[in-house]
PAZAPA-4460 file (N, C-alpha, C; in steps of 0.05 Angstrom, whole numbers, plus 32768, in hexadecimal, padded with zeros to 4 digits):
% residues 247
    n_x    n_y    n_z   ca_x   ca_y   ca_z    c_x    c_y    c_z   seq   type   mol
   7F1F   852E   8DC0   7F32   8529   8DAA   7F4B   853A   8DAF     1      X     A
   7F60   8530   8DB1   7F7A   8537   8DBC   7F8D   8539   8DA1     2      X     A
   7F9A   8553   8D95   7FA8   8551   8D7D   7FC4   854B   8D86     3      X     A
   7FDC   853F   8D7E   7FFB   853E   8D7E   8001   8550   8D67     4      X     A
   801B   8559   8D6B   802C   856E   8D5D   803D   855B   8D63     5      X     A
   8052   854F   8D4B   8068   8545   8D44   807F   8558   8D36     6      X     A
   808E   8564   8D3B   80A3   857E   8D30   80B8   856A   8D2C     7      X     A
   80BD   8571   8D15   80D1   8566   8D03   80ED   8578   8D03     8      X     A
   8102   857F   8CF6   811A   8587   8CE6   8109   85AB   8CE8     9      X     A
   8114   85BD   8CFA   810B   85CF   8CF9   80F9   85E6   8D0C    10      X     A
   80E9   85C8   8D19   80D6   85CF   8D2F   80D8   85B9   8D45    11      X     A
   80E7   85BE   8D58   80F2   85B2   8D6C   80E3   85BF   8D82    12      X     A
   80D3   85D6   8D7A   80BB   85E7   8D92   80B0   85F9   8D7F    13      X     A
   8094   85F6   8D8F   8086   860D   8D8B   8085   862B   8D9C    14      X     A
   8098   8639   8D96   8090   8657   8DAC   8072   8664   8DB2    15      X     A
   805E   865E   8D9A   8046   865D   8DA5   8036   864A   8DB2    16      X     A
   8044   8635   8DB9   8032   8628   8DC5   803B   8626   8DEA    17      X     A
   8028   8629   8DFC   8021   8633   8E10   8025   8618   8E23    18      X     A
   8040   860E   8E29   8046   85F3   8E38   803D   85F1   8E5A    19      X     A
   8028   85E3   8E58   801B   85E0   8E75   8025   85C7   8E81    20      X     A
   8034   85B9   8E7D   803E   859D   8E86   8050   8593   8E6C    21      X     A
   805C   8576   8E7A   8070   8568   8E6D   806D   854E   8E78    22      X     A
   8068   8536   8E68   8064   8521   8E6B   807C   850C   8E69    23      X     A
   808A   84FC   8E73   809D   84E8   8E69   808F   84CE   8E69    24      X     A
   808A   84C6   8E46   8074   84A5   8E58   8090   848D   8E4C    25      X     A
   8088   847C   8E5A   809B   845F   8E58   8087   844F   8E42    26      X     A
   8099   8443   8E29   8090   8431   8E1C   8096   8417   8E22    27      X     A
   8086   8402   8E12   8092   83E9   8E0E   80A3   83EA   8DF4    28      X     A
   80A7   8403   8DE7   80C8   8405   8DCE   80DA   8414   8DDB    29      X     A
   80D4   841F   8DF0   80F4   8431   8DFF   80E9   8442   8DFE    30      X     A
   80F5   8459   8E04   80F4   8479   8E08   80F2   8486   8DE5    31      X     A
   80D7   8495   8DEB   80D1   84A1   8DD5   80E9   84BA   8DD2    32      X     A
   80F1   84CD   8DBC   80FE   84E2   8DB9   80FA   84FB   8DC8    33      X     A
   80E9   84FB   8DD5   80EF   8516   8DE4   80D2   8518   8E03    34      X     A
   80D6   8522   8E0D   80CB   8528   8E1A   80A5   8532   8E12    35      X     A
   808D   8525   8E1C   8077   8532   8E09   8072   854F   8E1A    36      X     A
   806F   8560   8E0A   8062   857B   8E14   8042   8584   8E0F    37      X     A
   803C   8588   8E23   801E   8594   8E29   8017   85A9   8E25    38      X     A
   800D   85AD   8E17   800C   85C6   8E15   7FEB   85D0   8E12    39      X     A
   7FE8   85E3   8E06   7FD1   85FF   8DF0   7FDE   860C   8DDC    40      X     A
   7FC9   860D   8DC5   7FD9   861D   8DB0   7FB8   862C   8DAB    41      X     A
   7FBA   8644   8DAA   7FA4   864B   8D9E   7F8B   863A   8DB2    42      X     A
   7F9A   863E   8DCA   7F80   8634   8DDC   7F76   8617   8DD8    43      X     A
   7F86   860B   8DC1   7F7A   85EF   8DC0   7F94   85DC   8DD0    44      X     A
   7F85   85C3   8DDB   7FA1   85B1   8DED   7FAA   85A3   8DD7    45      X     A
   7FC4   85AC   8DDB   7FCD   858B   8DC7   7FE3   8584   8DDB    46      X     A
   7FF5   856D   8DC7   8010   8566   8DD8   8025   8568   8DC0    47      X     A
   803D   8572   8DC3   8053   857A   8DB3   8061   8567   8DB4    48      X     A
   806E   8552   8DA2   808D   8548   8DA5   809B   8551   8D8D    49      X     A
   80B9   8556   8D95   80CA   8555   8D8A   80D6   8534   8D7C    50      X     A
   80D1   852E   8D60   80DB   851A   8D56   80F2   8512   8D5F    51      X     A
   8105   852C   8D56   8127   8521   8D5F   8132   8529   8D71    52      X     A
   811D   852F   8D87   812C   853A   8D9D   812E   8555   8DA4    53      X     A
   8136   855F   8DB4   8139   857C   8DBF   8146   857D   8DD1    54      X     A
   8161   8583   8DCE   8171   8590   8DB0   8167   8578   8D93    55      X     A
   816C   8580   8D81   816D   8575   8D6B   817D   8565   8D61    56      X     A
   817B   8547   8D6A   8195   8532   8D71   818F   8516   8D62    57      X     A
   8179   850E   8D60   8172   84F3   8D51   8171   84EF   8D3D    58      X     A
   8181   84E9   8D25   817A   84EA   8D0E   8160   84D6   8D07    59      X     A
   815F   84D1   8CF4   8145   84C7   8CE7   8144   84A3   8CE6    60      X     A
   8158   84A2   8CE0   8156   8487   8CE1   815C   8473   8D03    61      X     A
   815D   8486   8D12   8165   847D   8D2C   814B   848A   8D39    62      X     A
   8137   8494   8D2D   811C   84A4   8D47   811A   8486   8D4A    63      X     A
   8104   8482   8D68   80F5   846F   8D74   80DA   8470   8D67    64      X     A
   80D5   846F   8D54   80BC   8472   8D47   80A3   8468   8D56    65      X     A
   80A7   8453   8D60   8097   843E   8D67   8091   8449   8D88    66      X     A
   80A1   8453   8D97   809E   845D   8DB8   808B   847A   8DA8    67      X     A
   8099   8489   8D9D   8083   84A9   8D96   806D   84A3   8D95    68      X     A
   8066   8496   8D80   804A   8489   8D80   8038   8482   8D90    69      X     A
   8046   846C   8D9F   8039   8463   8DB5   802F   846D   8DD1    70      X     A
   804A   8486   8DD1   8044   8495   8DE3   8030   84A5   8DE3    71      X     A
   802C   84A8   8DCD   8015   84CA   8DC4   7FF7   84B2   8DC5    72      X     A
   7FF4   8497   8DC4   7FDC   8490   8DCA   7FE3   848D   8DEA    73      X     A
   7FE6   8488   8DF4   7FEB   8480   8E15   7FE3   849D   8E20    74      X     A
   7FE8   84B3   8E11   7FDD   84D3   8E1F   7FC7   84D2   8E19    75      X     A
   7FB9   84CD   8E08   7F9C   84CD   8DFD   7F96   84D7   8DE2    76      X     A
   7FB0   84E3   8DD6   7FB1   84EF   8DB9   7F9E   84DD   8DA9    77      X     A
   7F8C   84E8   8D93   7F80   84DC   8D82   7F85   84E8   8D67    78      X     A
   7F98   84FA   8D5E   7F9C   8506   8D47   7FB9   850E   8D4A    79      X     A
   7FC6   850C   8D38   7FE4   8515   8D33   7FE5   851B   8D1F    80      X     A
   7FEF   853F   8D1D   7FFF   8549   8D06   801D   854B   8D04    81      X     A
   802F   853A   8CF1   8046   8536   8CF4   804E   8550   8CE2    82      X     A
   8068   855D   8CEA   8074   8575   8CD0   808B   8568   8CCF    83      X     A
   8092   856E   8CB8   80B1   8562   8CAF   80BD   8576   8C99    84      X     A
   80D4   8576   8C94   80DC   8581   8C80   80F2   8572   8C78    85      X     A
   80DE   8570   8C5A   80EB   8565   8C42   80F3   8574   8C27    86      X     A
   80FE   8565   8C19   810B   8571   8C01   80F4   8573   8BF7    87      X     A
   80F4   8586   8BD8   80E9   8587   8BBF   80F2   857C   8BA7    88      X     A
   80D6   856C   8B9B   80DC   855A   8B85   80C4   856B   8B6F    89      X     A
   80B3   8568   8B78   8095   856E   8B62   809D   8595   8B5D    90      X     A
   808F   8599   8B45   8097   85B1   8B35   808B   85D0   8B54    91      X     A
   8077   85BE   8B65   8067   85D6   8B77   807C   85DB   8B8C    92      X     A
   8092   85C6   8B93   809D   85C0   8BAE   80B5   85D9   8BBC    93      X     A
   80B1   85EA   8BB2   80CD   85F2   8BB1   80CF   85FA   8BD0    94      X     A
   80E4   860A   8BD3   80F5   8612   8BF4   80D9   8623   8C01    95      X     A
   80D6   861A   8C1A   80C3   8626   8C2A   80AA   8622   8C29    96      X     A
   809B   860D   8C10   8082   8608   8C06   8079   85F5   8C1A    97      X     A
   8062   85F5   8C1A   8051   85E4   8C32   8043   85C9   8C22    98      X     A
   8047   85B2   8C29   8035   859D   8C0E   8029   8586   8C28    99      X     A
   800C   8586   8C2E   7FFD   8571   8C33   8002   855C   8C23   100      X     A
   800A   854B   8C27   801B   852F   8C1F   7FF7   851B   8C1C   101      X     A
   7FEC   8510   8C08   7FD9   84FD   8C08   7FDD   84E0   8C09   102      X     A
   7FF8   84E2   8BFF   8008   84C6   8BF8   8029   84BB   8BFA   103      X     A
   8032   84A7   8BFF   8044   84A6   8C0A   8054   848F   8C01   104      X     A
   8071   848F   8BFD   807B   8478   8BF3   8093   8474   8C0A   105      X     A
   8098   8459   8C12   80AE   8458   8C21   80C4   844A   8C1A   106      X     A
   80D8   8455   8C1A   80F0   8444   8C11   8106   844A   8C1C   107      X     A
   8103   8445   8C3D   810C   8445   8C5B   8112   842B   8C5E   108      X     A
   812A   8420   8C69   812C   8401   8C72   813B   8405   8C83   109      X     A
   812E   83E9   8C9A   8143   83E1   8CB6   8132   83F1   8CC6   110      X     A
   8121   83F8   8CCB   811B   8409   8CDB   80FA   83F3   8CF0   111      X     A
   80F7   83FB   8D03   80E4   83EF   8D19   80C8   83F9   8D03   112      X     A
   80B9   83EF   8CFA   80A9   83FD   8CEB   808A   83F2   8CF9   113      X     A
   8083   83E6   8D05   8068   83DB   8D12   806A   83D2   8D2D   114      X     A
   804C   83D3   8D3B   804E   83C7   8D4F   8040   83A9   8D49   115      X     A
   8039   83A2   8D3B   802F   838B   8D35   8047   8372   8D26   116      X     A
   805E   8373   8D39   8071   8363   8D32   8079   834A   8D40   117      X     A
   8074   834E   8D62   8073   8336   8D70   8061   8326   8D7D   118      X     A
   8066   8313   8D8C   8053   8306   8DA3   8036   830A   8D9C   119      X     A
   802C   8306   8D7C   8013   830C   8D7A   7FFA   82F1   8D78   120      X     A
   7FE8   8302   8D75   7FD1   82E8   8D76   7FC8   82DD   8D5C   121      X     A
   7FCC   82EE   8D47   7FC9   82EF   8D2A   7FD6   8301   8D25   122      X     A
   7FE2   82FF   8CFE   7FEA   8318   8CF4   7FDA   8329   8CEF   123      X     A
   7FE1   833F   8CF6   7FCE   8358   8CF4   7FD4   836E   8CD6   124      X     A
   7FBD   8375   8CC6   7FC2   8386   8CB2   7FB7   83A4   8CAF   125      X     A
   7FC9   83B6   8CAB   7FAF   83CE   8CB0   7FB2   83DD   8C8F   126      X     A
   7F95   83DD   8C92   7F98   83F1   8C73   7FA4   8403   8C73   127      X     A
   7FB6   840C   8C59   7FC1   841D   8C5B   7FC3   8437   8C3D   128      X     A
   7FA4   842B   8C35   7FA4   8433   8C13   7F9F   845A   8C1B   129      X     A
   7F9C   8463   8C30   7FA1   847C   8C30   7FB1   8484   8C44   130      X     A
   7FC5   848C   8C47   7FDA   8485   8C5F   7FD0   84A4   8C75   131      X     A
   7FC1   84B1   8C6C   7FC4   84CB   8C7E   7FA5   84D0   8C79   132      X     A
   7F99   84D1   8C95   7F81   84D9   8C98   7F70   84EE   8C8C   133      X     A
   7F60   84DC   8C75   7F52   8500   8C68   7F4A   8511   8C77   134      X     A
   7F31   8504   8C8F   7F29   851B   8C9D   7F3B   8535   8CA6   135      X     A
   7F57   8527   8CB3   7F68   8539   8CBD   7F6F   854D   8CA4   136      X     A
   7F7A   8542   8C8E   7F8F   854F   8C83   7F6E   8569   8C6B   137      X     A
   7F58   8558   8C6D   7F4A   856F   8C6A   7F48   8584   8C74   138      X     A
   7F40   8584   8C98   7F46   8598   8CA2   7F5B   85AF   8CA4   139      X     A
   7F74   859F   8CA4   7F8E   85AD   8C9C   7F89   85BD   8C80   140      X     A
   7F87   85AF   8C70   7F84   85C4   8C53   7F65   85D4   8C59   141      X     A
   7F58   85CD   8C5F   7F3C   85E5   8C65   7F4D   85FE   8C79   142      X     A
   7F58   85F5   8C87   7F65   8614   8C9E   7F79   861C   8C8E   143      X     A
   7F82   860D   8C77   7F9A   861C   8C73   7F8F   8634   8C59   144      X     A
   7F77   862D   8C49   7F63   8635   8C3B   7F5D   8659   8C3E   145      X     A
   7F50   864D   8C5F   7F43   865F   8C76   7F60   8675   8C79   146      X     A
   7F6A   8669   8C80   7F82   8681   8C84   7F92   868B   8C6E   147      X     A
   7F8F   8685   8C5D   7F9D   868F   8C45   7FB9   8686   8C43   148      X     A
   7FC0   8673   8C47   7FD7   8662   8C4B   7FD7   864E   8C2C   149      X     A
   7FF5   8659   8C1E   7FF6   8644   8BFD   8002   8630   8C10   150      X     A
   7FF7   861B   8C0F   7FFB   85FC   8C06   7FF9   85EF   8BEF   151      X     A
   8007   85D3   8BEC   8000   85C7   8BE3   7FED   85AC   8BEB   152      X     A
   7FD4   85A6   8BE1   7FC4   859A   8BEE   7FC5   8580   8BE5   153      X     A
   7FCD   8577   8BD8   7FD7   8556   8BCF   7FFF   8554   8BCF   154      X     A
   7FFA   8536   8BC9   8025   853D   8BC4   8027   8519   8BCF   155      X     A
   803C   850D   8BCB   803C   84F2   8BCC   8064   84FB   8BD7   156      X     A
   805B   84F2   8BF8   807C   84EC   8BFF   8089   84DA   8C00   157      X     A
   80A4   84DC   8BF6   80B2   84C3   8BF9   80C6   84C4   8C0F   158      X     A
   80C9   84B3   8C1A   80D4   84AF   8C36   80E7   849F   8C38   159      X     A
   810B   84A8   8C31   811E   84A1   8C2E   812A   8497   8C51   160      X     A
   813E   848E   8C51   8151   8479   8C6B   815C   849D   8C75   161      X     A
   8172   84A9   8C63   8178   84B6   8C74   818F   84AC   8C82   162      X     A
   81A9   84BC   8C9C   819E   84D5   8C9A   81AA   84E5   8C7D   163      X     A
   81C0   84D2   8C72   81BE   84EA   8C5E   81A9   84FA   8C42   164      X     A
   81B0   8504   8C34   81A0   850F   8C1A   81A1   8501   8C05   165      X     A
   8197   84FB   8BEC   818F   84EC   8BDF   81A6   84F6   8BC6   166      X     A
   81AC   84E4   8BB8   81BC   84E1   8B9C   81A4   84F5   8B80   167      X     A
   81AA   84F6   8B74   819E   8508   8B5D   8191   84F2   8B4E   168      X     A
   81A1   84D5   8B4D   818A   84C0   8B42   8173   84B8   8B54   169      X     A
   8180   84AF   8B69   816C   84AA   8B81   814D   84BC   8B7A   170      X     A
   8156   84DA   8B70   813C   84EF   8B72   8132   84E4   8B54   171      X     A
   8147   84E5   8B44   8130   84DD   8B28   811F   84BC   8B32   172      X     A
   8125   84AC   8B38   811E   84A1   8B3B   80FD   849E   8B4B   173      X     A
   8100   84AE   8B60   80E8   84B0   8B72   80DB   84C1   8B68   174      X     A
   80E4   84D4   8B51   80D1   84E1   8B40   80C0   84DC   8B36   175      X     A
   80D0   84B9   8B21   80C3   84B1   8B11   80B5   84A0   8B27   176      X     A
   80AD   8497   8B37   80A1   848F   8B41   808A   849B   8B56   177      X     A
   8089   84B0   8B4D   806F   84C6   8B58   8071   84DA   8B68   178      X     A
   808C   84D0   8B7A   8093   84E8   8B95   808D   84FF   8B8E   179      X     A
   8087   8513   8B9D   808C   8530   8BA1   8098   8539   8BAA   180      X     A
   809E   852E   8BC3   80B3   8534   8BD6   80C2   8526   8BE0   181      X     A
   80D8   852B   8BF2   80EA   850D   8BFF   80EB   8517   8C1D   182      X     A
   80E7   8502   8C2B   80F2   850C   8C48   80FF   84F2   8C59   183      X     A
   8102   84EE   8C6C   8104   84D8   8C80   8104   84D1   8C90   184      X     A
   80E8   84D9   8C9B   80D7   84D6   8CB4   80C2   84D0   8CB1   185      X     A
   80B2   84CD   8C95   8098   84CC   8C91   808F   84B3   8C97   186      X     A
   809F   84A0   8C99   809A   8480   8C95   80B2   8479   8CAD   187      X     A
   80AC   8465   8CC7   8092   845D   8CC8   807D   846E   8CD4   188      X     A
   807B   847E   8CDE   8067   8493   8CF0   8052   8491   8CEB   189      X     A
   8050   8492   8CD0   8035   849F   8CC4   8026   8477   8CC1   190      X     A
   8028   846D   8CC2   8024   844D   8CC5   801E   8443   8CDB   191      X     A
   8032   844A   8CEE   802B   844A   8D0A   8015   844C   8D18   192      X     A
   8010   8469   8D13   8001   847E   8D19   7FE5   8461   8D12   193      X     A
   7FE3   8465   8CFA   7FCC   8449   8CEE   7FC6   8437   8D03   194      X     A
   7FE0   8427   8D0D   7FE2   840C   8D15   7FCD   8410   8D2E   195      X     A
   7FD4   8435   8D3F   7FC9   8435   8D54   7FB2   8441   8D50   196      X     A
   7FA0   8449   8D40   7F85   844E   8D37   7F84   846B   8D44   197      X     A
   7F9C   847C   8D3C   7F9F   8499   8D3D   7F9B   84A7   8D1D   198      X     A
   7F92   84C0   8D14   7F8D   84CC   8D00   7FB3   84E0   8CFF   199      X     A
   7FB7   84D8   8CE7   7FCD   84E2   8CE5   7FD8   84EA   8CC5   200      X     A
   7FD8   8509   8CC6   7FE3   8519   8CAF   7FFA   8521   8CB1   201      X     A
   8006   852D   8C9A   8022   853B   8C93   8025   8554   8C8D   202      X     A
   8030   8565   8CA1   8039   8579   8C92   8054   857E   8C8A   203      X     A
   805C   8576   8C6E   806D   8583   8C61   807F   859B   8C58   204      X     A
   8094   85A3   8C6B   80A8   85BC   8C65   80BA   85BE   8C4B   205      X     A
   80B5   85C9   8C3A   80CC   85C5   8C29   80E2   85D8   8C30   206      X     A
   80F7   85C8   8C32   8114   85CD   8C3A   8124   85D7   8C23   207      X     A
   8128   85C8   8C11   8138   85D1   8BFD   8130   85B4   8BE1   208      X     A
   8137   85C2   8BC7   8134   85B3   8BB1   8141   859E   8BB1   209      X     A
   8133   8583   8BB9   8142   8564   8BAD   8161   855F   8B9F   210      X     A
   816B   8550   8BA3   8186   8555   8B94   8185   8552   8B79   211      X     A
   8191   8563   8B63   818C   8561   8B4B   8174   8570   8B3A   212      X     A
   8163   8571   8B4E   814A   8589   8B4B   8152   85A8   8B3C   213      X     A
   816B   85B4   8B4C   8173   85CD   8B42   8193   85C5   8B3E   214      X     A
   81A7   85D5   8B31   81BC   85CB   8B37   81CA   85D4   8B4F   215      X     A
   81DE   85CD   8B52   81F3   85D0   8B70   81E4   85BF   8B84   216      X     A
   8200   85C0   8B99   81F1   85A6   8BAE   81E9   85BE   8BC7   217      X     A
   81DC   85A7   8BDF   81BE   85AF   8BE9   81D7   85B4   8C0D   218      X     A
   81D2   85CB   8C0F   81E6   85D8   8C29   81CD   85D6   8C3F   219      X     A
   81D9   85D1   8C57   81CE   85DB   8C6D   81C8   85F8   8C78   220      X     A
   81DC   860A   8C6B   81C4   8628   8C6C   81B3   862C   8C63   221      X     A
   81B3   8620   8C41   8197   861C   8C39   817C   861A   8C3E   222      X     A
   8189   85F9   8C49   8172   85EE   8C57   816A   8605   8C6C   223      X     A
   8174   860A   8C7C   816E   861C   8C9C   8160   8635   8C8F   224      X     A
   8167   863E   8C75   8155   865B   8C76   8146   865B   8C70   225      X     A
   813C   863B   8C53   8123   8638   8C51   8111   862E   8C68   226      X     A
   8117   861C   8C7C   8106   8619   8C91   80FD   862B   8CAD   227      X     A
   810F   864B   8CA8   8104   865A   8CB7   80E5   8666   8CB1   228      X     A
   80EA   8667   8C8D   80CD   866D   8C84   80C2   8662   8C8C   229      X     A
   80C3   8647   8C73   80B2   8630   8C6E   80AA   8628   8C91   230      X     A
   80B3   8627   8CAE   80AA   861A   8CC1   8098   863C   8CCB   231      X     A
   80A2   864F   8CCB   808B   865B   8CD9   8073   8660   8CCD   232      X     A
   8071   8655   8CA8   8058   8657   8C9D   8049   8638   8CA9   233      X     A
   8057   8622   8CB4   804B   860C   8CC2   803F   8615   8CD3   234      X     A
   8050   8621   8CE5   8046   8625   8D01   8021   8636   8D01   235      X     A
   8024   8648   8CEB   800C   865F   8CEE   7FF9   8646   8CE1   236      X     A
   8007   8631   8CD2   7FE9   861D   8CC4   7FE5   860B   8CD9   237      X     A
   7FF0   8604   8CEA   7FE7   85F3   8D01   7FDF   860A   8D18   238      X     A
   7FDC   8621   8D16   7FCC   8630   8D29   7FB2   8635   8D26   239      X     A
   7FAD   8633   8CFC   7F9C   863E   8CEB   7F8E   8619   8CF0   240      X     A
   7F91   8604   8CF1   7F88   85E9   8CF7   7F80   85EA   8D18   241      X     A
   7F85   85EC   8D22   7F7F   85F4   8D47   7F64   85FE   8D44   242      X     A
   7F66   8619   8D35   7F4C   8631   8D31   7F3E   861D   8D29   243      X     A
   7F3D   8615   8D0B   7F30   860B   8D02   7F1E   85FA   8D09   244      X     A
   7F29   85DD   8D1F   7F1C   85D5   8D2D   7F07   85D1   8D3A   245      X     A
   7F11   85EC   8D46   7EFC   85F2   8D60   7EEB   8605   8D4A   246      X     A
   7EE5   860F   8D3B   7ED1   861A   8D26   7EBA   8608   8D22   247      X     A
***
């Protein structure tokens, strides 16, 4: 069982993780975003990609969704934990908070969202009534438990186009419609991931409060000081998931 690390807005590398090789694979969607890295973390193998690149260059609505994916089954990956960092909407979310995402709304368009689109033999459907693997995202909240790491262990993301930030109605809106959080990368990945019969959870960075959430508008220093926390308390819960594992 082979885990992926997907680094989002923040984590473009891991300094603990221990790079023994570098893979470049060729898709039938083009060139995935970055180069895959081989690595060990805590002695366990996984493979690292950078979502947007490295340097940090792709926005969100332009990733290759569909090549990442594909690539991380063609290595042999059978589990992917994606991190992202998104805004806060729900009263728990605030700057630097960690939220295991259970549920997910998308309201992303134009974007390559399946491989089950051409030259097929039948249409193909895949369930999708739990979008992120319990087993996985149990284990994630059991290590994060284990290590004494606050999460939040439920949370419903909503998954905006991007790249910019959301209007203050936009957020009431997805409020009233259940979100906790907003990001825009969560969708299509986490679907994907499905189409190719990989286990795939979310870890959630909170960046800064949704627009309209607190008053004044939402700066990029902001964002950057909450995700120096908020990503090295990721990094120790995907070390504390590694351990866990192999436990």
């Amino acid at each position: 069982m082979t885990l992926a690390i997907i680094g989002g807005t923040g984590l473009t590398q891991i300094d603990e993780l221990i790079i023994t090789g570098e893979e470049r694979v060729t898709t039938p969607f083009g060139e995935p975003s970055a180069p895959y890295l081989m690595g060990e973390l805590n002695g366990q193998k996984l493979v690292f990609l950078a979502r947007h690149g490295n340097p940090h260059r792709i926005p969100p609505h332009k990733i290759n969704y569909r090549a990442n994916i594909w690539g991380l089954k063609q290595l042999g990956v059978s589990e992917i934990i994606g991190v992202a960092a998104v805004g806060g909407i729900g009263a728990e979310m605030a700057p630097a908070h960690i939220a295991i995402p259970d549920q997910l709304i998308d309201y992303s368009y134009g974007r390559e969202h399946t491989f089950f689109a051409d030259d097929l033999e039948h249409v193909t459907h895949i369930d999708f009534t739990e979008p992120y693997s319990p087993p996985l995202r149990k284990r994630i909240i059991q290590a994060a438990q284990q290590a004494q790491i606050k999460i939040s262990a439920t949370g419903t993301y909503g998954c905006t186009q991007g790249p910019r930030l959301e209007t203050v109605a936009e957020i009431k809106r997805m409020a009233q419609d259940g979100c906790d959080l907003v990001g825009m990368t969560g969708m299509p990945e986490a679907a994907l991931a499905r189409e190719l019969g990989l286990a795939y959870a979310n870890i959630s960075v909170v960046a800064n409060w949704a627009a309209g959430i607190v008053d004044g508008e939402i700066t990029m220093e902001e964002i950057e000081k909450n995700l120096d926390v908020g990503m090295s308390r990721a990094i120790a819960l995907l070390k504390a998931t590694v351990l866990f594992a192999e436990s």
